[in-house]
C-alpha positions as CSV (number, residue, x, y, z in Angstrom):
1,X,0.0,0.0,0.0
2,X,1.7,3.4,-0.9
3,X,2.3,5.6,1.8
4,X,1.0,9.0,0.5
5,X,-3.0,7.3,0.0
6,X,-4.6,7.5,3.3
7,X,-6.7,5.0,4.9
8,X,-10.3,6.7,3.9
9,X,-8.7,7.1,0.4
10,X,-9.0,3.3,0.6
11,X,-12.1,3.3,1.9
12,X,-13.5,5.5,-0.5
13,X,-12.0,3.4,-3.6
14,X,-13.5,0.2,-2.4
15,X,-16.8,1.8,-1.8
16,X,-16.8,3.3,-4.8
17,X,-16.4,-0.2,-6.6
18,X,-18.9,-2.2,-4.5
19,X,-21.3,0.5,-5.7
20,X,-20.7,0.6,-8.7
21,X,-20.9,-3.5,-9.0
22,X,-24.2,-3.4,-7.3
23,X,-25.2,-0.8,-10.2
24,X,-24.2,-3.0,-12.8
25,X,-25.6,-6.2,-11.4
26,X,-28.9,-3.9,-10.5
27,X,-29.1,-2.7,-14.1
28,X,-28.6,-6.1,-15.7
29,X,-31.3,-8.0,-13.8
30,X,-33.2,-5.0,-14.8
31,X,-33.2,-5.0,-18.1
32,X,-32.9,-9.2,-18.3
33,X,-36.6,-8.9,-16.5
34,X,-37.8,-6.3,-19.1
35,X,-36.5,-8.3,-21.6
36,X,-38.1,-11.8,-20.4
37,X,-41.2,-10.1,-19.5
38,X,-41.3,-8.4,-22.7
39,X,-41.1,-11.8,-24.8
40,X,-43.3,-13.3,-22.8
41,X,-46.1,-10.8,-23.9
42,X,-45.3,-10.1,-27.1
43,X,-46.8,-12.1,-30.3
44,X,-44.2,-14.4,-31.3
45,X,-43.4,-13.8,-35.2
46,X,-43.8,-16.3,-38.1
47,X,-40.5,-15.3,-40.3
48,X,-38.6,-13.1,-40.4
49,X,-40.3,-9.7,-41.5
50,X,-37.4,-8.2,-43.2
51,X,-37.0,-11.3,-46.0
52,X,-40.0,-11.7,-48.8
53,X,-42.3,-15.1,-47.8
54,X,-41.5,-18.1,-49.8
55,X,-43.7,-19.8,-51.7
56,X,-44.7,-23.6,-50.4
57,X,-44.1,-24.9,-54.0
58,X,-41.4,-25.2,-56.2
59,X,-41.1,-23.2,-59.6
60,X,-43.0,-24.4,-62.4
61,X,-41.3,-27.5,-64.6
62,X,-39.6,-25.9,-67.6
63,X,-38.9,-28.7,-70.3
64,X,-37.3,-28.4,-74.3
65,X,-37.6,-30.8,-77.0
66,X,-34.3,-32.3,-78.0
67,X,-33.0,-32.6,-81.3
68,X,-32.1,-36.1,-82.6
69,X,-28.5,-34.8,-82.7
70,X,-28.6,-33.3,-78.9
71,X,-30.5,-37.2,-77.8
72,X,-27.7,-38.8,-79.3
73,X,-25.2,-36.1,-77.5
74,X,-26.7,-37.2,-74.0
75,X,-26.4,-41.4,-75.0
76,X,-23.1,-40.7,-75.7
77,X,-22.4,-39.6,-72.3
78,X,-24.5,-41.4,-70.3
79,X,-22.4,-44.5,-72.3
80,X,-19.2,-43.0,-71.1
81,X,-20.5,-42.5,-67.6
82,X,-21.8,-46.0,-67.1
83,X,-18.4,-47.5,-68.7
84,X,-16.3,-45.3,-66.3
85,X,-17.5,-47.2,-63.4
């Protein structure tokens, strides 16, 4: 302990951070309550209200008619495929 820093010096430092530890574990209960209590009442949300809903089906099929030279294309590597293993 340094010499110059009295005794109530002291004092006052360590009363000064009790209280100020009490503040801080008074203010976060307080606002973890509010915040429980808050919850509790409030509506909960179905998605998020920021992103656009998504649709519950897929997109629509898409489909093009092959040529007899693109079938032939596709054979050919579904021949190579099945060979490879």
């Amino acid at each position: 302990m340094p010499e110059h820093v009295s005794i109530l010096q002291w004092a006052g430092v360590a009363v000064l951070a009790v209280g100020a530890a009490a503040c801080a574990v008074g203010l976060s209960r307080m606002l973890r309550r509010g915040r429980f209590e808050a919850a509790a009442r409030a509506p909960r949300p179905v998605g998020l209200p920021a992103l656009p809903r998504q649709r519950r089906a897929g997109p629509e099929l898409e489909s093009v008619e092959l040529t007899a030279a693109e079938r032939d294309a596709f054979a050919g590597l579904v021949r190579q495929f099945a060979e490879g293993h």
